[in-house]
N, C-alpha and C positions, 0 to 999 in steps of 0.2 A: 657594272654595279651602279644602282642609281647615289643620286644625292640626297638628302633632307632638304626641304626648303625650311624657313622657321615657320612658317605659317601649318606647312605638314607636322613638323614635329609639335607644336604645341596643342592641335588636333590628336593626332595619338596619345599625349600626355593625359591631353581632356578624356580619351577614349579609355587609357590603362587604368586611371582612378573610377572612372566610373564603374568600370569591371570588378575590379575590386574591392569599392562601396558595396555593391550588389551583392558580392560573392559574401561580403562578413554580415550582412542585413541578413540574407537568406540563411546561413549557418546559424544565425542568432534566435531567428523565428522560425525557420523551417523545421527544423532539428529535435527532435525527444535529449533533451538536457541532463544531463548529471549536476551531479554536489560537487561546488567547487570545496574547498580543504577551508578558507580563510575564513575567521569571526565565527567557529563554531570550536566552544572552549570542550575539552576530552573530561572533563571533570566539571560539565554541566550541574551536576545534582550538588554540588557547595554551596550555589546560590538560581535555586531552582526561578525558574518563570513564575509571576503571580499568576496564585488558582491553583499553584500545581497542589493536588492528592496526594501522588505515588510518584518518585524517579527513580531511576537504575540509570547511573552509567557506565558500569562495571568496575570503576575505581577503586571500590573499599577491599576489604580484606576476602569478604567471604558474600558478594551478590549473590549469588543463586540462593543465599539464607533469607534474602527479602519475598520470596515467592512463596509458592505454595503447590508445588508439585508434588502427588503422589509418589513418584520413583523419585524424588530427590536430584534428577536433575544428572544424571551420572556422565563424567564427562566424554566416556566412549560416543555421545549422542550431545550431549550441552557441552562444551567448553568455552572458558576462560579463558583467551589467550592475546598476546603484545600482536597490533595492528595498528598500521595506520590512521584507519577509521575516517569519518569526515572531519576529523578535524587536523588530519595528516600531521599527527603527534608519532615521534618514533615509542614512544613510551604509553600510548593509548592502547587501551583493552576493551574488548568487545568480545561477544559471545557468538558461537560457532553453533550453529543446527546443522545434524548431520543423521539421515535416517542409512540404520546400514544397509551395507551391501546387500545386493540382491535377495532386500527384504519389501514387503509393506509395511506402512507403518508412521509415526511422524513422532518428531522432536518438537519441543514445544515448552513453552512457560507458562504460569497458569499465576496469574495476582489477584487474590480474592479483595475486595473493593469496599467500602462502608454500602450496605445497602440501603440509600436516602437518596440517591440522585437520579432523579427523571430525565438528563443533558448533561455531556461528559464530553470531551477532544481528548484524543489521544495522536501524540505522535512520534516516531522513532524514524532512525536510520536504516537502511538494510542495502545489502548486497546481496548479490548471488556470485558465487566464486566462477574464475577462470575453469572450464571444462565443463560447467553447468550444463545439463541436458532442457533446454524447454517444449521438449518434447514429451516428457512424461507426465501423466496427467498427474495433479496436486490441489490442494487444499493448501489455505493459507491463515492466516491470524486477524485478531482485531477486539472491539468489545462486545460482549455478552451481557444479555439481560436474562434474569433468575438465578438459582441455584447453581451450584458450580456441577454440579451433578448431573446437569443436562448438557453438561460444554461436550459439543462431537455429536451427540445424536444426528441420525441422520435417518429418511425413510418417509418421518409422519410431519404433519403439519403442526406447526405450535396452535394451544389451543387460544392463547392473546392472554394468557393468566399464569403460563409453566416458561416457556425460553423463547429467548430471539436471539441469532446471533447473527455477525457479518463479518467474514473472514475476508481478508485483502490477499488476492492471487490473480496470478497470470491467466490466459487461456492458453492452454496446451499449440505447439506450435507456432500460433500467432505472436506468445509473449507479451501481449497485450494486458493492461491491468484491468483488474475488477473485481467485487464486492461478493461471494457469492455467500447470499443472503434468507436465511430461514425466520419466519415470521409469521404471523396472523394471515394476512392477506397477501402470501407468495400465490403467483399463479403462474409460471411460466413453465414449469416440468410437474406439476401436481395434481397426477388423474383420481386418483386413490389415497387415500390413508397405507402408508407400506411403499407406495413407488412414488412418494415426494422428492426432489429433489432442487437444490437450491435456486432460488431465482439468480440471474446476474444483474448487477446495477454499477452501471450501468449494462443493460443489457448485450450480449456479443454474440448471442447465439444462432439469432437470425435475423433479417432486416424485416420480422415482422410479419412472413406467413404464416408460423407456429407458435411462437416460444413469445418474441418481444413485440406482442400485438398491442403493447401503451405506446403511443409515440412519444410518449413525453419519458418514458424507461429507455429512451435510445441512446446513444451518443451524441451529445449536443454539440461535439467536436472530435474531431481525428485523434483516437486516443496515442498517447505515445509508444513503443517498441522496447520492451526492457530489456538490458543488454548486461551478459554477466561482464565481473569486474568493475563496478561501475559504482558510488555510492549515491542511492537514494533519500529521499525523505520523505514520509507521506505523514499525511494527518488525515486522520476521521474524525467527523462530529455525529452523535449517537444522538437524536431526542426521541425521548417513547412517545409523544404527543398525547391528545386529547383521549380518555377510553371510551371507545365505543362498540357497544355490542352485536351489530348487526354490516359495518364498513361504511357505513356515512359518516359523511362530513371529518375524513381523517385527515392529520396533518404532522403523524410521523415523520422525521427527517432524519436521514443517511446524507451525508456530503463529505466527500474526500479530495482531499489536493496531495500533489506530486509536486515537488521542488516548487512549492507554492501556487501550481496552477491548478485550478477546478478540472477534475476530469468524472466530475457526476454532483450533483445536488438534487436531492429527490424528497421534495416536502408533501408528499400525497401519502405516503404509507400507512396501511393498517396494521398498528404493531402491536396492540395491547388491547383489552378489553379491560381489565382492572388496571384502577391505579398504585394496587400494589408491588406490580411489575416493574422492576427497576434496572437501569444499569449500574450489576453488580460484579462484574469481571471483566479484565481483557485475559485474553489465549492470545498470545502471539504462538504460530508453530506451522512448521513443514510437514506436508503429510504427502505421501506418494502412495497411488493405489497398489501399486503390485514392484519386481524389483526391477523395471528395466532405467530405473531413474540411475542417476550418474551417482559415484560418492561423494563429488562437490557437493557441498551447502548452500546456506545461506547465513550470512553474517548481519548482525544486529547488534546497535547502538544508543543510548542517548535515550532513555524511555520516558515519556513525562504524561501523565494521565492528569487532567487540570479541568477546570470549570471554565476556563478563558481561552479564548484560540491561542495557540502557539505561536504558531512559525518557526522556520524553520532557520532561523539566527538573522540577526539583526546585517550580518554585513554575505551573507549569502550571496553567491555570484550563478548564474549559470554557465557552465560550460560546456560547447556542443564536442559530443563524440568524435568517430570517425564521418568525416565530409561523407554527403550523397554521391555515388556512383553515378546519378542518370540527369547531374545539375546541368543546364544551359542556359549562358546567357546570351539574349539576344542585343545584341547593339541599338 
């Protein structure tokens, strides 16, 4: 067995820190992030963010009476219940979406909104529970512009005067996040009136031979890997832009962040022709096509609908998940 010299040993000291700066650097940046627990209060809505409109954070006696769902919210499908949540209170409550069993169909909240505002953020917590399937194909939630009447439609093109909505979901498999998006000026699945269906935005569907021929509708970055058990945070900013009747000169914007980072801003949209089209609802809800989806849910938090960006708490940490499998560092 050999010896140390000091000069070997203080070279391998140099070499084992270095490894290990690089190893917490790359876990830092590399990594799709969760919600740390710390500086996000369970009882947000006592003293709501300025701007805010609307909060739910499930605290008071009877939340699901702030909404405005047709079925009333019934808890076999909405529940109330003691969790953790991001603010890793043992005494915190957050509300549970659960489509049943090998059914179709979605769980969902419906907040009808003052209809006066052309630019709204919205932003909430959500998990997807341990056993989560992200293999089944879903629909997801966010804010809506018109009548509550048209939340869900799906099929036809809005005519820039009736709905626009943008629901926050995964791509089936991938897990990937994204906006899927009905509006004046969708063109990415809309051969017909009858066989429209939603744009993605950012787009995921293709690099671009069919579907997401904007390059600027692309990924402007490595979108992150959503992973259940894990708590998120995301925010949308809704603006209907200028009205235009014919798609010139539009400047529509959709822009959403994940634990504070941009993972789309899309200021070109044609979203309205009048400017009496407003945004005048969020839908947060889980929708599974058919029943091969899992019973796990998805869990939600902390709602705040405001005129001012949010953010996602002032003392916010990121935390990276489980380490990459295929990490090397080279010396």
């Amino acid at each position: 067995m050999g010896t140390w010299k000091r000069n070997d040993m203080a070279s391998h000291i140099r070499r084992q820190s270095k490894r290990a700066w690089l190893t917490v650097v790359c876990l830092l940046l590399c990594v799709p992030c969760a919600v740390a627990a710390s500086g996000i209060p369970r009882n947000e809505c006592a003293q709501p963010p300025t701007g805010t409109i609307f909060c739910e954070d499930f605290e008071g006696a009877n939340p699901k009476g702030n909404f405005d769902d047709y079925d009333g919210n019934p808890d076999s499908e909405n529940l109330v219940m003691t969790d953790l949540g991001p603010s890793n209170d043992t005494v915190n409550k957050v509300i549970r979406l659960r489509v049943p069993a090998n059914q179709s169909g979605a769980s969902d909240l419906v907040k009808v909104l003052p209809s006066t505002y052309d630019s709204l953020f919205v932003r909430w917590y959500f998990k997807y529970e341990t056993g989560f399937n992200f293999g089944a194909l879903n629909h997801g939630g966010g804010l809506t512009a018109g009548d509550r009447n048209f939340i869900g439609l799906s099929g036809n093109q809005p005519n820039g005067a009736d709905f626009a909505y943008f629901g926050v979901q995964y791509q089936n498999n991938t897990s990937k996040p994204y906006a899927y998006s009905y509006y004046r000026g969708m063109y990415q699945d809309c051969p017909a009136q009858g066989s429209c269906f939603g744009d993605s935005l950012p787009c995921v569907y293709d690099i671009g031979a069919s579907y997401c021929t904007k390059p600027q509708h692309r990924p402007a970055t490595s979108l992150p890997i959503l992973q259940a058990g894990q708590w998120y945070c995301v925010e949308q900013l809704l603006t209907m832009g200028t009205p235009s009747a014919n798609g010139t000169n539009t400047n529509g914007r959709l822009a959403h962040w994940l634990n504070g980072q941009s993972i789309g801003d899309f200021q070109d949209l044609w979203i309205r022709t009048t400017a009496g089209l407003k945004v005048q609802n969020l839908w947060l809800s889980l929708f599974h096509h058919d029943g091969t989806h899992s019973t796990a849910g998805e869990m939600i938090d902390n709602i705040v609908v405001s005129t001012a960006q949010i953010g996602c708490g002032s003392a916010l940490d990121n935390v990276p998940p489980n380490p990459p499998t295929n990490l090397r560092i080279i010396p």
